[in-house]
C-alpha positions in Angstrom: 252.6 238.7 77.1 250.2 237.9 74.5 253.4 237.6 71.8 255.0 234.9 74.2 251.5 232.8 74.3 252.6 232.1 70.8 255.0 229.0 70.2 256.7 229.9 67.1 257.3 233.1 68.9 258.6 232.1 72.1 260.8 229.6 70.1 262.6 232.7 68.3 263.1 234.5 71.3 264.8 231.6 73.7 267.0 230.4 70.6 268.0 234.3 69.9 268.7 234.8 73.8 270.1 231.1 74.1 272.4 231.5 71.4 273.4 235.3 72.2 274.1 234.6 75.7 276.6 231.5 74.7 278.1 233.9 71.9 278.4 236.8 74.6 280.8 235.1 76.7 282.8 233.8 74.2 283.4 237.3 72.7 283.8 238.3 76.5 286.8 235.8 76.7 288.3 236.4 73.7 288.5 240.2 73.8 290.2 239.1 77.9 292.6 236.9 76.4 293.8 239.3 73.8 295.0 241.4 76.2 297.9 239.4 77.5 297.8 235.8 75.1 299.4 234.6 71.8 296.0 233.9 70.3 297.7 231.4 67.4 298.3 229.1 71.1 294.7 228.4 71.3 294.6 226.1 68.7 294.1 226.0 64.6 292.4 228.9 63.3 293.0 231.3 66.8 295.8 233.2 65.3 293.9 235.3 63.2 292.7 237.2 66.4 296.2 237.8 66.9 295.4 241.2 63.8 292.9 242.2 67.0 295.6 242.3 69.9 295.8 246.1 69.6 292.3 247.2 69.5 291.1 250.2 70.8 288.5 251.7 72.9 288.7 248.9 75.9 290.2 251.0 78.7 293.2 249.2 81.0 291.2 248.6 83.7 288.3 247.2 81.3 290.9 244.6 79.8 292.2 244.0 83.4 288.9 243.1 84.3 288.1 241.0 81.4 291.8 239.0 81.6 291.0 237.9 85.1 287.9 236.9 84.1 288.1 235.1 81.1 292.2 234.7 80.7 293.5 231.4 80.6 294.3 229.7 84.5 297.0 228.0 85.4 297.3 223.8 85.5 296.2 224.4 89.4 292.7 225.1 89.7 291.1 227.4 92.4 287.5 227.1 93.3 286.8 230.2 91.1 288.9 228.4 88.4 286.5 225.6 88.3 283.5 228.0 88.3 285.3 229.8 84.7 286.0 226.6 83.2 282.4 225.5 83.5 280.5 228.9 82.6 283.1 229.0 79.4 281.4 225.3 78.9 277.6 226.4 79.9 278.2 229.2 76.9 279.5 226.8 74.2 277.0 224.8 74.4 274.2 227.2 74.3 276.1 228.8 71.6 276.7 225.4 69.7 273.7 223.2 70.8 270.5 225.6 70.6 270.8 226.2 67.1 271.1 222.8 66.5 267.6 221.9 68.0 265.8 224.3 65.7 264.0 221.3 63.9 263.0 219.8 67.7 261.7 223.6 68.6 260.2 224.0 65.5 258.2 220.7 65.4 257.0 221.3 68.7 255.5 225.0 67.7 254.2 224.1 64.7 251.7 220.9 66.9 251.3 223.2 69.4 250.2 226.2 67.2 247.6 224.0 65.4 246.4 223.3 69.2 246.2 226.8 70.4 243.9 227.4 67.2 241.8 224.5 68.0 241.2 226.1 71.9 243.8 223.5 73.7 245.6 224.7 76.5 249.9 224.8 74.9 252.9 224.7 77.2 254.9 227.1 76.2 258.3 225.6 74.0 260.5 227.0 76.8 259.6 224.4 78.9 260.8 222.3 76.3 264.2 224.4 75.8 265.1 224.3 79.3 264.4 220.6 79.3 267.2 220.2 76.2 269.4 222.8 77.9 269.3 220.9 81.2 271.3 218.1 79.4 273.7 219.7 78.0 274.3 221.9 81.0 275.2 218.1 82.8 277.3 217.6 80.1 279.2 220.7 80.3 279.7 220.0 84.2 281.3 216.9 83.5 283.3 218.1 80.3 284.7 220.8 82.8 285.6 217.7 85.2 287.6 216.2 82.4 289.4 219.1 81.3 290.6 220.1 85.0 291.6 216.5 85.5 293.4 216.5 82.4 294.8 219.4 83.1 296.2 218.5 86.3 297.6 215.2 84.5 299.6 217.6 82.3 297.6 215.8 79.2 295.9 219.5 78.6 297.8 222.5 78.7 296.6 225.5 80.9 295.6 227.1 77.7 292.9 223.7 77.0 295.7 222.5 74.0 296.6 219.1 74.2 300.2 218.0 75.8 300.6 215.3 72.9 300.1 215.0 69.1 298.8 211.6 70.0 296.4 212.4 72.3 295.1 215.4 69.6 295.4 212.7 66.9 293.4 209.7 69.0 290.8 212.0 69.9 290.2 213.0 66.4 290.1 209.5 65.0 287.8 208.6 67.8 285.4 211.1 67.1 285.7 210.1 63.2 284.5 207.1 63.7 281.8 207.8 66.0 280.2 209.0 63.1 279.5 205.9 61.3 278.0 204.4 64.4 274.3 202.9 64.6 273.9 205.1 67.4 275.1 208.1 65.9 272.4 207.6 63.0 269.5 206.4 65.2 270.1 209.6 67.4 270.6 211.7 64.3 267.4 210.5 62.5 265.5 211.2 65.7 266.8 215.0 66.0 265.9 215.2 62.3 262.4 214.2 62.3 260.9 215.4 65.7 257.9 215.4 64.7 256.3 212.3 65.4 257.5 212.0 68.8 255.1 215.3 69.5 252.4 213.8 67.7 252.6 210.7 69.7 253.2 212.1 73.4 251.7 215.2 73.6 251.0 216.7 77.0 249.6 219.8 78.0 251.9 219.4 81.2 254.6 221.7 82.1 256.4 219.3 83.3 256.1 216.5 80.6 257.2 219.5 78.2 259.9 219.9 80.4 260.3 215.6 79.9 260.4 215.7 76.4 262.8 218.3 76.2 264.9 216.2 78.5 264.4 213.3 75.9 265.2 215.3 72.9 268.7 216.6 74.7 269.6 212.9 75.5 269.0 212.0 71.3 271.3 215.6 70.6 273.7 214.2 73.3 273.7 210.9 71.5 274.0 212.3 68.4 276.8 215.3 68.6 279.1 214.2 71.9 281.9 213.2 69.9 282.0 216.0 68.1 281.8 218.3 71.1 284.9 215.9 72.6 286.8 217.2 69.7 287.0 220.7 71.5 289.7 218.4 73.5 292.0 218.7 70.4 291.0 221.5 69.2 291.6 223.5 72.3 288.8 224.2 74.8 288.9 227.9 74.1 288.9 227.4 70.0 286.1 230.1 69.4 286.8 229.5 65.9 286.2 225.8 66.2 283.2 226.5 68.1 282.0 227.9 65.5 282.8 225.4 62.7 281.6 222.9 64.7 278.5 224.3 65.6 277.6 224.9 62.0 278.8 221.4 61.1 276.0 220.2 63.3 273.5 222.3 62.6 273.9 221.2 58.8 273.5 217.7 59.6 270.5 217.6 61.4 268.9 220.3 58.5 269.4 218.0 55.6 268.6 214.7 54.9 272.2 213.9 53.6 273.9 210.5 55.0 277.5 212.5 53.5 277.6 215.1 55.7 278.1 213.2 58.6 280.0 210.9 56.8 282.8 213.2 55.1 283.2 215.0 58.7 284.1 211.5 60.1 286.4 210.8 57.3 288.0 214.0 57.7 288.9 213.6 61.5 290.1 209.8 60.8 292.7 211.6 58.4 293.8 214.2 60.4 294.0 211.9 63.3 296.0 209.5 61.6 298.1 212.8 60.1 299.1 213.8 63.8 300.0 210.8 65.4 302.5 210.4 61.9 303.9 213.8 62.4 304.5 213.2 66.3 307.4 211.6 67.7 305.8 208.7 68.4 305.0 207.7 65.0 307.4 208.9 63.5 309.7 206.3 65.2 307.3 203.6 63.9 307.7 204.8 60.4 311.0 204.8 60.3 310.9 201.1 61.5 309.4 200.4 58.1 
């Protein structure tokens, strides 16, 4: 117990369980989905798993179990269905958000290390975690509102996909230019430099930890939404995605860098603007020119 007094310590440990937990579930509903799915449906990047779809050593009644579990649902939603939908989003964002707020966790256990060694009572940083989870965990709740509306609207497919090249392509451009917004960059410089917002409200409180962890998710929410929204053309079950954007991220709030953030906007603009070309909407508008 001693070990867990120690904040860089516990800081390792709830990130490593955070993110394995999130990671978990999404291998759990991939290896249910390959049972009984086109993988290359999911979304860009997906098909790859398709290699996978005869692997060995999961029994029937293991894959069974996993399929009705994890498998895709159909475009009416059962109580249950609702429950999937929002535990797949609960583990993408544990397994995309935690190991963006490394700097935040990090900043917090370095102040509260130099504390502990000067006699001061520390909260430990999972106060702080849960504080920066519990944000994200009402974002997830409402992200699994939108797709099961969406959904239902026959804008999403069952599968998460998008019904329309337009609605893929609007979504895209949207999120592009989200990030070259003030707000993006005042919530981004925030994320990246933590520090001072410990060294200017520290408590020895579990519950103002529990605050400021709160505060830090609502800067990570300010800062990375759009890019989460992008799931929504991407497809909602894009593990491969998940993982590009996660990393994507993670990179920007490591570095200093104003391109990062700025190529990755540029980037979505584009291939917005190259899917509502290629769909049949604007492609009748082209050939009006």
């Amino acid at each position: 117990m001693r070990l867990f007094a120690r904040p860089g310590f516990a800081v390792a440990v709830f990130v490593i369980v955070a993110f394995g937990l999130g990671w978990a579930w999404m291998g759990a509903m991939v290896a249910g989905m390959l049972a009984t799915t086109d993988m290359a449906t999911l979304g860009p990047g997906m098909g790859l798993f398709n290699r996978l779809n005869g692997l060995a050593g999961l029994s029937a009644e293991t894959r069974a179990a996993l399929t009705v579990l994890c498998a895709p649902i159909g475009a009416t939603w059962s109580l249950a269905d609702w429950a999937i939908v929002f535990a797949m989003w609960v583990a993408m964002v544990m397994a995309m958000m935690v190991p963006t707020a490394v700097p935040v966790f990090s900043a917090y256990a370095a102040l509260g290390a130099e504390r502990a060694g000067r006699g001061e009572r520390v909260v430990t940083p999972v106060a702080l975690g849960l504080g920066y989870l519990a944000v994200w965990i009402v974002f997830a709740g409402l992200a699994t509102l939108a797709q099961g509306l969406l959904t239902q609207a026959r804008l999403l497919t069952p599968a998460g996909l998008p019904a329309s090249s337009v609605l893929a392509g609007t979504t895209m451009i949207a999120a592009g230019f989200y990030q070259f917004t003030p707000l993006k960059w005042a919530c981004l410089s925030r994320c990246r430099t933590p520090h001072p917002f410990f060294a200017d409200n520290w408590t020895n409180r579990f519950s103002g930890v529990l605050r400021q962890g709160i505060a830090q998710g609502l800067d990570c929410l300010g800062c990375c939404w759009a890019l989460m929204v992008v799931m929504f053309a991407v497809g909602v079950m894009n593990v491969v995605w998940i993982a590009v954007l996660g990393a994507v991220m993670t990179i920007e709030k490591v570095t200093n860098s104003v391109w990062v953030s700025r190529i990755v906007g540029i980037v979505f603009v584009l291939w917005g603007l190259g899917l509502i070309a290629a769909s049949p909407v604007g492609s009748a508008l082209l050939s009006r020119f």
